[in-house]
N, C-alpha and C positions, 0 to 999 in steps of 0.2 A: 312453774314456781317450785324451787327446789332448795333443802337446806343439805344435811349431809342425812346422820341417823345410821346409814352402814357406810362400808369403805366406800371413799369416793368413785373408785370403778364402777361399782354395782349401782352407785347412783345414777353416773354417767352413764352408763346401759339401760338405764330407765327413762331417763329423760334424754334421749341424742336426739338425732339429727329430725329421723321420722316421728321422733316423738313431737319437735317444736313446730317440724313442719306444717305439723294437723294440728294443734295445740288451740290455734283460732277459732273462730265459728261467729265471723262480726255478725249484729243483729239477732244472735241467736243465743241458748242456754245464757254461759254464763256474761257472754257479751253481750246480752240483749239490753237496749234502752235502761228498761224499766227495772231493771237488776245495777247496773254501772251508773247512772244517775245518784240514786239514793246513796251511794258506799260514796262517791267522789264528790256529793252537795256536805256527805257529814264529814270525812276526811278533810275538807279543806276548811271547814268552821273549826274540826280541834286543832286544823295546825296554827290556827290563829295567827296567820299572817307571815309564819314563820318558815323554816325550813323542812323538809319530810326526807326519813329512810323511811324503804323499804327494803325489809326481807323478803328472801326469795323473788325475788320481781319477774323474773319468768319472761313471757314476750310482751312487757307493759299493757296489760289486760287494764291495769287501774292507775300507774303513773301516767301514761302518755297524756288521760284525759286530767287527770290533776293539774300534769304542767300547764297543759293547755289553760287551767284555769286561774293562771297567773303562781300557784304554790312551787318553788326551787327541788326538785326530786332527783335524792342519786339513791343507788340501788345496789342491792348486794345479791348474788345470782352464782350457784355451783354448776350451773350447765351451760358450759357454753355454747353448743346449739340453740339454746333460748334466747342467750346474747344477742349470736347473733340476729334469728327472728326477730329481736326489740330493734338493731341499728336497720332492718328495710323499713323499719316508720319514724325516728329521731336518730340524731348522731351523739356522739357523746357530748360534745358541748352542752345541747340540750338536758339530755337526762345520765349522769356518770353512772358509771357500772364498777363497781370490783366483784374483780371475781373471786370466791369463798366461799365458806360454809358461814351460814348466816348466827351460828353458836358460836363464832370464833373471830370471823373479822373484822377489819378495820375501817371505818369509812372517814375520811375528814369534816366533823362535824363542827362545833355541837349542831343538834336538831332541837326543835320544838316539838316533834310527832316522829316515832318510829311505828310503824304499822306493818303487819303480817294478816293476808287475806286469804280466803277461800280453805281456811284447815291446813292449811301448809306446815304450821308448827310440829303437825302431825307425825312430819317427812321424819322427824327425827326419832329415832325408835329408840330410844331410852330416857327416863326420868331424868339421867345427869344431863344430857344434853338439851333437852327442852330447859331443866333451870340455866343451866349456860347462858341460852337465848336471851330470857330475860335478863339475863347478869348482862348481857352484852348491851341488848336496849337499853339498860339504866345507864350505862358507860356513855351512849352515844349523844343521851338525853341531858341538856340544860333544865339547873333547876328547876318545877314545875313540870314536867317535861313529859307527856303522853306516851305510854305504850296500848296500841289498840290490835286486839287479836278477836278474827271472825274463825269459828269452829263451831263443829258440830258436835252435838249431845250424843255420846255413844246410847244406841240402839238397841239395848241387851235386854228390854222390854221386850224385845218382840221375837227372841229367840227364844224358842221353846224348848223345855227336859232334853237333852240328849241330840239335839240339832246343834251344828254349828254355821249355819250360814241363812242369813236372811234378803230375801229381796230388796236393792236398793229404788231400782224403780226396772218399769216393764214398759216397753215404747215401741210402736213396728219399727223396725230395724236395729231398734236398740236394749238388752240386758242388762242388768248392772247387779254384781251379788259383791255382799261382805262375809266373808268368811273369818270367823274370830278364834281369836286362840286368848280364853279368859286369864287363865290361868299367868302368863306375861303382859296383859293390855293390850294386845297387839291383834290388827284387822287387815287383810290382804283386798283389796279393793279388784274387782273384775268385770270389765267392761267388754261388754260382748257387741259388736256392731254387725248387721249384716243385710245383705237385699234378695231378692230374688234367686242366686244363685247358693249350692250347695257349701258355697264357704263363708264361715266366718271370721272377723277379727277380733285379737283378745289383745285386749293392752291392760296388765295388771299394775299395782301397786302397794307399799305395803304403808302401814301406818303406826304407830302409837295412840289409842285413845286415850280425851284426857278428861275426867268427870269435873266441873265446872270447881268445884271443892279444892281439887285435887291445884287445878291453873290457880286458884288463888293462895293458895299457901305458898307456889311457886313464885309468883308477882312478892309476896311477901318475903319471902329470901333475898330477893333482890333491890328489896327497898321500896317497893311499888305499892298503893293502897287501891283498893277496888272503887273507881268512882262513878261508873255505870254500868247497868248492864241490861241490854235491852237485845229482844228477840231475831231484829234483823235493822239494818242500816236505818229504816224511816223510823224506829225510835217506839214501835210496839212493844208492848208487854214480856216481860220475858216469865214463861208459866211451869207447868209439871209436865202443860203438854209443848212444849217451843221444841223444836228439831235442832235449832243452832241457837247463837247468841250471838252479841259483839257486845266484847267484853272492855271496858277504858279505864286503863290502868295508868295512876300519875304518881310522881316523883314530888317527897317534899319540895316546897320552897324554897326552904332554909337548907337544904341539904349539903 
C-alpha cells in the first residue's frame, strides 16, 4: 500500500517486485480473520451502499474482501508490483486500478467512501502532501461523502532523553524498531525477520507521523469535519492510551 511522499523511484524501490511478493501473510498478522472482518463489516456500512476508493490499495489486503461483499471498489496504487500481486486474485473488471500517487490522481468517481488503511497516509513524507490527500479525497467524494483513514498514534511516549529508537514489537524470528527523527515528524520503520541461520532480513521504511490534532486540521482544509473517532475498526474507545485510531471524516451535504 503505497502513496508517493519521495520521488517516485525511491518509492518504487521500496515497494517492487520482492517487496509485493511477500507483502501477504493470508490468515495471519495483518490478514488475519479477526483483524479484516471488523475494518470490511465497517467499511462497507459507511459506504452505505454506494461506491469506494481506495488509496494506496496495495495487493487488495481489504478491497478484494469488500467487493466480495457486494461494495463497487476501484483503487489507486504507486507500485506496480503490488498491482500486479492484486490481478493473481481479481481482474480489473472487478476491482479498477490506476495507477498514481494517491495525493494526486484521478479515479472516475464520484464515491460515497474514499478510505486509506493500515497508516499508509504516512507513506507520504511531507505535510503538503498528506493535505493533498485529503484535497484529493474531497475531490473524489459526493456530497455527504466519507473519508476514513486508520493510523497510528506516534509513540514518542516511550522514547526516552537522548534515545532515538523504540521497539516496535519483539517476536521469534521477528524485530521491528522505529527510529525517529523529531525534529522533521519523520519515523524510519525496520523489520528484522529471521530463523535459525546467521542471517537476517531487513526491509525498511520511512514514514511521516501525524498527531491525531495535527490529521484534523488537515480533514479541515479540505472541507472535511471529524465525525468519528474510535480506537480500532469494532468501534472501541478511543483513549490517552489507544495505539491507533480510525478516524471518519465527512463532507458537507450541501457542499
Amino acid at each position: 500500500m503505497t502513496g508517493s511522499g519521495e520521488p517516485q523511484h525511491a518509492q518504487e524501490r521500496i515497494w517492487d517486485a520482492e517487496a509485493a511478493q511477500s507483502y501477504d501473510t493470508p490468515g495471519t498478522g495483518m490478514f488475519a480473520s479477526e483483524v479484516l472482518e471488523p475494518t470490511v463489516d465497517r467499511l462497507a456500512e459507511l459506504a452505505g451502499g454506494g461506491r469506494a476508493l481506495e488509496f494506496a490499495i496495495g495487493t487488495g489486503r481489504v478491497a478484494v474482501p469488500l467487493a466480495e461483499r457486494g461494495v463497487p471498489v476501484t483503487g489507486i496504487e504507486l507500485s506496480r508490483p503490488m498491482i500486479e500481486q492484486l490481478r493473481t486474485k481479481v481482474d480489473e473488471a472487478t476491482i479498477p486500478v490506476i495507477t498514481g500517487d494517491m495525493a494526486t490522481a484521478s479515479a472516475p468517481g464520484p464515491y460515497s467512501l474514499v478510505y486509506l488503511v493500515f497508516n499508509t497516509i504516512s507513506n507520504l513524507l511531507t505535510q503538503a502532501e498528506q493535505v493533498a490527500c485529503f484535497r484529493n479525497a474531497a475531490r473524489h467524494l459526493e456530497p455527504g461523502g466519507r473519508f476514513v483513514i486508520e493510523l497510528w498514534v506516534p509513540e514518542l511516549r516511550k522514547l526516552p532523553p537522548g534515545q532515538q529508537a523504540t521497539v516496535i514489537t519483539a517476536d521469534p524470528g521477528y524485530i521491528g524498531l522505529d527510529t525517529y527523527d523529531v525534529l522533521r515528524q519523520l519515523v524510519v520503520s525496520h523489520h528484522f525477520t529471521f530463523d535459525e541461520s546467521k542471517q537476517a532480513k531487513l526491509f525498511r521504511s520511512p514514514h511521516r507521523y501525524i498527531w491525531p490534532a495535527e490529521l484534523d486540521l488537515m480533514a479541515q482544509l479540505a472541507g472535511f469535519e471529524l465525525e468519528t473517532r474510535h480506537a480500532d475498526w469494532a468501534g472501541a474507545d478511543f483513549t490517552a492510551e489507544s495505539r491507533s485510531h480510525v478516524s471518519v471524516y465527512r463532507l458537507p451535504q450541501d457542499r
